[in-house]
N, C-alpha and C positions, 0 to 999 in steps of 0.2 A: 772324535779323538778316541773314544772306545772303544769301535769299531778297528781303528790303527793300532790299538796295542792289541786287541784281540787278534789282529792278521798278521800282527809283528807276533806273536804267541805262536800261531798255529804254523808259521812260518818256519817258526824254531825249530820245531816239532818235526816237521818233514823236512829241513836239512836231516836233521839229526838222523832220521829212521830209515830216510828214502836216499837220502841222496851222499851221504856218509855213511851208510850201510852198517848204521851200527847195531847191534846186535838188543834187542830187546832182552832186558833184564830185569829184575824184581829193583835195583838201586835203581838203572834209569826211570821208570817209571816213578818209582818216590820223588827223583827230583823234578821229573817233568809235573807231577803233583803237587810237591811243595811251591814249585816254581807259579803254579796257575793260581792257588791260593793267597800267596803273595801278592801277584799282580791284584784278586779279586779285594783284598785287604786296601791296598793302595788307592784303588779307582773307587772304593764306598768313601775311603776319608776325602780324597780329591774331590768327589761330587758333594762332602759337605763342605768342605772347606770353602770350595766357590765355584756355585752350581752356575751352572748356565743355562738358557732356556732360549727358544725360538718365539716363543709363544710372548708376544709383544706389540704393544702399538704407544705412539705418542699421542695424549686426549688432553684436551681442551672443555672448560665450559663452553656450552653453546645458548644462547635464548633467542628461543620463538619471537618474531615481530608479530603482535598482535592489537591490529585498529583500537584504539581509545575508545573514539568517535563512530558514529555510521555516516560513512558519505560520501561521496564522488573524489574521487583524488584529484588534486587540480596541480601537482607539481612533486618531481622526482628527482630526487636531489646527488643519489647516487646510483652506478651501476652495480651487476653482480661482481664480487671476487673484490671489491674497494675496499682498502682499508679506510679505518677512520677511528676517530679520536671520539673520546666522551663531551655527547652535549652536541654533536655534530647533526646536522638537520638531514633525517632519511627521506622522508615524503609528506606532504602535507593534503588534507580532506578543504574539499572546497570550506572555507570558512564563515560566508554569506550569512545562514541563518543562524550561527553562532555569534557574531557580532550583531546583529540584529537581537537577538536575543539579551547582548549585553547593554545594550541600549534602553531597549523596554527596561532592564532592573537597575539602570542605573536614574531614568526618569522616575520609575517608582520609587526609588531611594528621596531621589529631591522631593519629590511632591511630598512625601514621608513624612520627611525633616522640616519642611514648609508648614505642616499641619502641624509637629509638636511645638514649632516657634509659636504660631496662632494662637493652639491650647495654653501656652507657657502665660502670655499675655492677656488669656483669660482668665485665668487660675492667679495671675498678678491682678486684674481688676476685682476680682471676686472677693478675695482675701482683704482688696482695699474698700469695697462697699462692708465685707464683715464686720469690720472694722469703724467703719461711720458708721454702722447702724448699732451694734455696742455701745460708741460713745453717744447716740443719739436716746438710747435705753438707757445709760446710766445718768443722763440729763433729765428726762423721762423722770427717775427712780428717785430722782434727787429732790425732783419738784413737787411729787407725790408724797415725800415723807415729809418736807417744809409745811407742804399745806396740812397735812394731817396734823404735824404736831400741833401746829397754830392753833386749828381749830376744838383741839384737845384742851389747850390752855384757855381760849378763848372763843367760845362758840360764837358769837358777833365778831369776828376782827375778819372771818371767812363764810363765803358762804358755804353751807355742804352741798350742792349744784358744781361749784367750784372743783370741791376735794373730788367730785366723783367724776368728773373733767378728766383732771388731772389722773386718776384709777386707768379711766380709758384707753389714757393716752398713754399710759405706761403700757397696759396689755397690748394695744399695739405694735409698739418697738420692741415686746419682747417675743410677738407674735414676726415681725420682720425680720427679727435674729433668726429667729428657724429658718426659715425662709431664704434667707443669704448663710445661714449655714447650710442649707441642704445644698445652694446651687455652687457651692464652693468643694463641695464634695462631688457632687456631680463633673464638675469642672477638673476634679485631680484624677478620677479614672477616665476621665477622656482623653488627657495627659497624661499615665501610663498606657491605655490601651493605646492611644499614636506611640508610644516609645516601643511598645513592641512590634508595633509595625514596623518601625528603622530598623528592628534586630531582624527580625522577618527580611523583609529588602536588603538588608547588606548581605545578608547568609544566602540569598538567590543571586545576589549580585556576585558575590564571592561563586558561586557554584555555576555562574553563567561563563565566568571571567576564567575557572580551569576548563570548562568543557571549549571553549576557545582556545586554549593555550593548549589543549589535547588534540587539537587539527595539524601539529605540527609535531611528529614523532622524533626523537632524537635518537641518538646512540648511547646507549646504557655505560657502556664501558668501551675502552680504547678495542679494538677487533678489525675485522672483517667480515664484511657481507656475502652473503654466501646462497645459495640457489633464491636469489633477487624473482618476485614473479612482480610486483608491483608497476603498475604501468597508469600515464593518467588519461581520466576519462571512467576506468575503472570505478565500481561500488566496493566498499570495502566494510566490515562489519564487524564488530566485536562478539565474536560467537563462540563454542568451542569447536577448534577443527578449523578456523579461518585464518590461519596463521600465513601471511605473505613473503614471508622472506626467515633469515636466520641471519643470525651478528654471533660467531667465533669472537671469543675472546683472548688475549693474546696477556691475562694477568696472571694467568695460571698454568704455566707450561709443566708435564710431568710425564713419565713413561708408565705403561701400568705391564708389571712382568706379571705372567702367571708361572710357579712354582709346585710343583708337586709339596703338599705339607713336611713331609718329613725331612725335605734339604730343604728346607727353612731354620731349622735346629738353631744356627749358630747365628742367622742372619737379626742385624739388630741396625736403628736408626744411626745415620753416619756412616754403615760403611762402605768401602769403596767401589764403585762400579764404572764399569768399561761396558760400550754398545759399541757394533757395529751396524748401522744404520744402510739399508738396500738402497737410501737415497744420498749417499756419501760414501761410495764406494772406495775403497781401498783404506777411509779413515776409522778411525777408532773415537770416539766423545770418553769424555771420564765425568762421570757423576756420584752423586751420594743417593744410601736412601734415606728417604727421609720417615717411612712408616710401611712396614707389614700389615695388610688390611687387614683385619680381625674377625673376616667375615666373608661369607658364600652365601648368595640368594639356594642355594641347594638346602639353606637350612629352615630356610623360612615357610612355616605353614601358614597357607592362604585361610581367610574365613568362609566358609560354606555351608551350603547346610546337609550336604553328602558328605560322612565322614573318610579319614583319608584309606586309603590301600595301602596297608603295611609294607607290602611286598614291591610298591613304589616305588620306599625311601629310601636314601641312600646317598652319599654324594662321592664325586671321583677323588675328591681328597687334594684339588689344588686352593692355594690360596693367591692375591695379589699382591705385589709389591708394589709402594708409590715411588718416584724415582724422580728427584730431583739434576738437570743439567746444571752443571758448571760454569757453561757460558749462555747465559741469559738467552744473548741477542741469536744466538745458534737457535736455542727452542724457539723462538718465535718466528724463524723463519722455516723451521721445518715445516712440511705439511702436514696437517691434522689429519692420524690415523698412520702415520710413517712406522715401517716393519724392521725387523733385522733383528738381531741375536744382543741375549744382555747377557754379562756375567756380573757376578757379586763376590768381594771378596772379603772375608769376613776373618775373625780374629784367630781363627782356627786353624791349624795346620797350614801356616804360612809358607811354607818350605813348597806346597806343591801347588802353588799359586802359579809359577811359571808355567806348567802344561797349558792352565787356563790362559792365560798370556798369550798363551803360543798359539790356541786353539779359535781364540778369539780376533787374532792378528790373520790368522787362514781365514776364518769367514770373512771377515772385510775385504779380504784379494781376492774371493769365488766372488760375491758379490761384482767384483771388476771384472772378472772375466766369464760370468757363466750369468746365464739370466733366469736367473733363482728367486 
């Protein structure tokens, strides 16, 4: 469009001089001057008003397929370029020594559990010998102070043979108490050390039972599959750099415009934008935007241990625009990476909003007839 007022301009100019033979004079030439400076006035606020730019594509998240597991693929569940939904099953790793795997920690798990019922049952007998052999001491204890006193009041009514019987027989029982207390202690860490073992075995059992449920890769989010290499028979391996395929997603459709910074001036979230899309020739899309990126990797210093080259830095001075579509189901049938001309029309000099209109309604018809 610039280009056509400039040649609608210089147009004017040579009717005027060349082909109407008029006479070159100090006024014509002011107003062909005023005239040119006008127009340059007009076409700076048009370009802020609502700039346009070529420089575009529609992007998508994309995520790497990358093995859980290592192991033989034993089933492929989709082809390249399928779409599919979340949760949907891509390919599965033979699962043989994964289930096998889950087997052994789930037999560990019972024998585990087997062995803390036993200790439980020991720890219930121990507790109940503790117990008889207590009341057995305090019988002991009882018989020992009877006789003593006896013989205290009465040295003939007992014999002291008797009372020292009876001494014996107390130090025994209370010799047994140790004795059935140590093994009742004994018996309660044999009974937590098996209960750790249950926590042990279900935390392998639990850890056998995702590495099995990881032979079976799904689809992260609703998409498309997209340079598919997975095939079965194949080894597959969780590496970096082993990545099998790619899954496009289709939750997050958006245009990214690149803008020179300066006709960004006026551009803010919300306002209105027109694409002409090289893959929808002759139409027009209407969208909003939804955020001015706030950033250029041109600004970003790497860490090194060579300091930078001054005379390096520098950046061209464009920024991005995020661009939200209108019609949902339109972006997600576009193809990812699709080209064509954005405009943006912003709150500013409304009045010259139509050129951009005009200008943007032309590129959608070259589009149709030129292969650009």
């Amino acid at each position: 469009m610039i280009l056509s007022l400039i040649a609608g301009y210089l147009t004017c100019i040579m009717l005027a001089f060349l082909v109407m033979k008029r006479k070159v004079s100090p006024g014509l030439i002011a107003i062909g001057a005023l005239i040119g400076v006008v127009m340059l006035i007009v076409t700076v606020a048009w370009k802020q008003a609502a700039p346009t730019t070529g420089q575009m594509t529609l992007r998508r998240r994309v995520l790497q397929v990358v093995p859980d597991v290592r192991g033989y693929v034993s089933k492929v569940y989709v082809q390249s370029d399928q779409k599919v939904s979340k949760g949907d099953p891509l390919f599965e790793v033979l699962p043989d020594r994964f289930q096998t795997a889950v087997d052994e920690a789930k037999a560990t798990l019972t024998a585990a559990i087997a062995t803390v019922s036993q200790l439980e049952a020991g720890v219930t007998a121990a507790e109940a010998a503790l117990k008889e052999e207590k009341a057995e001491t305090g019988a002991a204890q009882a018989e020992f102070e009877t006789a003593q006193n006896l013989q205290k009041e009465n040295p003939e009514a007992i014999a002291g043979l008797t009372v020292e019987e009876k001494r014996q027989a107390l130090l025994a029982d209370q010799a047994s108490d140790k004795v059935a207390e140590a093994t009742l202690k004994q018996a309660q860490f044999a009974l937590e050390s098996a209960k750790q073992s249950v926590a042990v075995a279900q935390s392998a059992l639990k850890t056998a039972n995702f590495n099995l449920m990881r032979c079976t890769y799904v689809a992260p989010f609703d998409g498309q599959v997209v340079n598919w290499q997975v095939r079965e028979g194949i080894q597959v391996a969780r590496y970096r750099g082993t990545a099998v395929g790619t899954v496009q997603s289709f939750d997050d459709n958006a245009v990214l415009a690149v803008y020179p910074q300066n006709l960004l001036t006026h551009v803010k979230a919300g306002d209105a934008v027109e694409i002409a899309f090289k893959s929808l020739p002759s139409k027009v899309v209407a969208g909003k935007v939804r955020e001015v990126v706030p950033y250029t990797g041109e600004g970003q210093m790497t860490q090194t241990a060579i300091l930078p080259s001054m005379s390096s830095i520098g950046s061209q001075g464009f920024l991005a625009v995020l661009i939200d579509l209108d019609d949902e189901q339109l972006a997600k049938e576009l193809p990812l990476g699709a080209a064509g001309s954005t405009a943006i029309y912003t709150d500013f000099g409304k009045s010259l909003h139509i050129m951009t209109r005009i200008s943007i309604r032309i590129k959608a018809w070259v589009y149709q007839l030129l292969p650009v």
